[in-house]
MIKOL-607840 format. One record per residue: residue in one letter; z, y, x of N, C-alpha, C in turn. Coordinates in steps of 0.05 Angstrom, whole numbers, plus 5000, padded with zeros to 4 digits. Each point is the difference from the previous one (the first is absolute). Example, Ala and Ser with C-alpha at 12.3 -4.5 7.8 and 13.67 -1.06 7.14 Angstrom:
2
R res   nw   nv   nu  caw  cav  cau   cw   cv   cu
R   A 5156 4886 5264 5000 5024 4982 5000 5024 5018
R   S 4986 5021 4993 5001 5024 5016 5014 5022 4985
end
This chain:
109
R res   nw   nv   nu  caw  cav  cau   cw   cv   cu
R   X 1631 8381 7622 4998 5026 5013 4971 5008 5004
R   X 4985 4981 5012 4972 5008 4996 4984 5008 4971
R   X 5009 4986 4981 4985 5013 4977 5006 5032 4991
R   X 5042 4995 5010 4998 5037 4996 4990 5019 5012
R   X 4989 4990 5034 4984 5008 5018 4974 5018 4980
R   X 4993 4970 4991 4974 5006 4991 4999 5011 4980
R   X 5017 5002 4980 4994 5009 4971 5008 5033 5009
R   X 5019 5010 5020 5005 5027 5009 4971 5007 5005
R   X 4984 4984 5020 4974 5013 5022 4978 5009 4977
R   X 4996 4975 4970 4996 5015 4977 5002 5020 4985
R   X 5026 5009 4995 5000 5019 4988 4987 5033 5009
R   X 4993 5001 5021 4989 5025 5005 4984 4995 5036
R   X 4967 5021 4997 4997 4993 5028 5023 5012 5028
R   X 5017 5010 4992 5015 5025 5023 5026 4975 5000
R   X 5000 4972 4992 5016 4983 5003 4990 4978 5019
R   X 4971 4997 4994 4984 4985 5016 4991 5011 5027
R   X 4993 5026 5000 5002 5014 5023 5022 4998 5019
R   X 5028 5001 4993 5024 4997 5013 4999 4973 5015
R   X 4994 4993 4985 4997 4964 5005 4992 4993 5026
R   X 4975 5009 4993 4970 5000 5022 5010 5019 5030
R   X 5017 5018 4992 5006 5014 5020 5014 4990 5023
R   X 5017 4998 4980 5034 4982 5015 4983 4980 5025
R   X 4981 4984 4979 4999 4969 5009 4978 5011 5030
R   X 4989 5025 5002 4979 5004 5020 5016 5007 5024
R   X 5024 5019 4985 5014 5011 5022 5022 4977 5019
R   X 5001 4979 4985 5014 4975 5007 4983 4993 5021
R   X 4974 4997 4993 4984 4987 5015 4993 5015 5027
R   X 4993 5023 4994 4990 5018 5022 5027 4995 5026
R   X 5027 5006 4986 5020 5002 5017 5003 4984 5018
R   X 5002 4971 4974 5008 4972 5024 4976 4997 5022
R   X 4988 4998 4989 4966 5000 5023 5000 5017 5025
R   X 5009 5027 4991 5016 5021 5028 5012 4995 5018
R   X 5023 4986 4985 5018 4991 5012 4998 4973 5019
R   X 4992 4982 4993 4987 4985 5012 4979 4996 5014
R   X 4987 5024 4998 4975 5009 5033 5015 5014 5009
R   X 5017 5025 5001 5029 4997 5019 5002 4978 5010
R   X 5024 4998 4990 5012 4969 5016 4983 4991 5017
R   X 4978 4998 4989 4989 4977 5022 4975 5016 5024
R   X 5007 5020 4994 4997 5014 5034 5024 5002 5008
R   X 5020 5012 4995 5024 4994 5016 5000 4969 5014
R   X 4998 4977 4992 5008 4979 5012 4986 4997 5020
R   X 4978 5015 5003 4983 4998 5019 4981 4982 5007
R   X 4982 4998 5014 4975 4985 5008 5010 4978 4995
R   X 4970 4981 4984 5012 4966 4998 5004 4985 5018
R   X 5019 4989 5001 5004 4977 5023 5013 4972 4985
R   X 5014 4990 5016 5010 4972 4981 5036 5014 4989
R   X 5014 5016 5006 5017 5015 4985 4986 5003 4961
R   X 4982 5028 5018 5001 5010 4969 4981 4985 4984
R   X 4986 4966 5012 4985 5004 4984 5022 4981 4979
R   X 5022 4986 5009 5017 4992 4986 5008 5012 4985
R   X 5013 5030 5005 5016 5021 4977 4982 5010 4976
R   X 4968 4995 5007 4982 5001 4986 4997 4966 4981
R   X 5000 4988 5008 5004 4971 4983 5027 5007 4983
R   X 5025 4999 5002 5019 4996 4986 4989 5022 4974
R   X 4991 5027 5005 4992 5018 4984 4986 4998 4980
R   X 4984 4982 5010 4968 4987 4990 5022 4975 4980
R   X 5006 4987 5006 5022 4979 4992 5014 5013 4973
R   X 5016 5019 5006 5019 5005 4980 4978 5014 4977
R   X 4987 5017 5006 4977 5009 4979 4988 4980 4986
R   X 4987 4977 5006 4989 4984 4999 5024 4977 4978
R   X 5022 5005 4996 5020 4981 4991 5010 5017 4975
R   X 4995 5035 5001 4995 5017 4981 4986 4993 4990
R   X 4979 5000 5007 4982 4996 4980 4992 4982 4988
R   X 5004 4977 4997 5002 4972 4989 5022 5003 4984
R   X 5024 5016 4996 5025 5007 4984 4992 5019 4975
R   X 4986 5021 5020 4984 5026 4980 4983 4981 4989
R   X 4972 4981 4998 4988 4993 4973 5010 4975 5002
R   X 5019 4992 5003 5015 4987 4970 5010 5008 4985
R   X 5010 5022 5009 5019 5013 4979 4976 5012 4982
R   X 4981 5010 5013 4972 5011 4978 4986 4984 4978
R   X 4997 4975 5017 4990 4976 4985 5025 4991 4975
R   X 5017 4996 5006 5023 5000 4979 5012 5015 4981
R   X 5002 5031 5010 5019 5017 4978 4971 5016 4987
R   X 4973 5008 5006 4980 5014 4991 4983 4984 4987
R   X 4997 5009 4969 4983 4981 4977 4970 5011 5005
R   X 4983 4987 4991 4976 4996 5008 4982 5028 4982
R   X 5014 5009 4979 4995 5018 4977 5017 5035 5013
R   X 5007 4996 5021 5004 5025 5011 4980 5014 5003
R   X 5000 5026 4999 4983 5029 5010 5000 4995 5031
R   X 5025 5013 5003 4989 5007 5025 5014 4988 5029
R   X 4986 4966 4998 5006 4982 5024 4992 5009 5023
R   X 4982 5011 5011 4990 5012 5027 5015 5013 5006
R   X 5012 5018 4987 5025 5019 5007 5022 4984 5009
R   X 5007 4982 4985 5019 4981 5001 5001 4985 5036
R   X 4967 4992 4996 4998 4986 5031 4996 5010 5020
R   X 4992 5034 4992 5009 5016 5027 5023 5005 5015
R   X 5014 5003 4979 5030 5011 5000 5011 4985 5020
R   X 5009 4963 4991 4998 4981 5016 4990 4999 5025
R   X 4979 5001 4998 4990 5009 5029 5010 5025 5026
R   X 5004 5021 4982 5018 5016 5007 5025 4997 5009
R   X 5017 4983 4987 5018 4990 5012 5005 4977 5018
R   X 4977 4993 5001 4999 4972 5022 4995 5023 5031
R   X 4990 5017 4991 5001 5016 5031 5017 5019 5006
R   X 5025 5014 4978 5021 5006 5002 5016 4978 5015
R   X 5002 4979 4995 5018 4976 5006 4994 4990 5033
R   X 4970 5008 5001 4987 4991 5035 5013 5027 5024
R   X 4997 5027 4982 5008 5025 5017 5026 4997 5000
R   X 5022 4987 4983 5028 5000 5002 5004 4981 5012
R   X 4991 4978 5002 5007 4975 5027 4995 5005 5025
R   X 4971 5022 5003 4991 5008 5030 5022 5022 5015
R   X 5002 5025 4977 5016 5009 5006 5037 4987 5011
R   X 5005 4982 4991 5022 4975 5000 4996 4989 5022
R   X 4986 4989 5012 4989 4991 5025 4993 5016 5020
R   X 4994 5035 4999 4997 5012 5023 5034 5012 5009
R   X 5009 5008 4975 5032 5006 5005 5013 4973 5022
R   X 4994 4979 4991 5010 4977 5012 4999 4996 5025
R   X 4965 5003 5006 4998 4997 5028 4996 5020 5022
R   X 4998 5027 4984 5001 5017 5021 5022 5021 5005
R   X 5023 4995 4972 5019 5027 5007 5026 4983 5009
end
């Protein structure tokens, strides 16, 4: 899947653009969303600094999943790996805003 990733992001810049887009707007979002969240939980104390560990935790267990999977399925003769390891990245903080969000539902509604 990644090489058809990549051989698509090739064929034209308005493919690589999309790419780049997606993967910012991923980023921008989760990052939002997660400075949300974490004014909602409110001032640190020993609560949130826990709900803040498990967060930190599950991201952190992403991301050791995300580059293996990088280190494993992406050949060394790719174009465009940075893209690749943004993306990843991108979704390691999709994955942190959807557990926080998961945890404020939990404990406050």
């Amino acid at each position: 899947m990644i090489d058809v990733l990549n051989n698509w992001m090739l064929e034209s810049s308005k493919n690589f653009n999309v790419i780049v887009g997606l993967t910012m707007v991923l980023y921008a979002g989760s990052l939002l969303v997660l400075l949300y969240i974490g004014n909602k939980f409110g001032k640190p104390d020993e609560r949130t600094n826990a709900i803040y560990l498990k967060i930190i935790s599950c991201m952190f267990s992403t991301q050791l999943i995300m580059n293996a999977i990088f280190i494993s399925f992406v050949d060394r003769n790719i174009e465009y790996f940075r893209q690749f390891l943004i993306l990843f990245h991108g979704i390691v903080f999709l994955v942190g805003a959807i557990y926080a969000l998961r945890l404020y539902r939990k404990d406050f509604k």
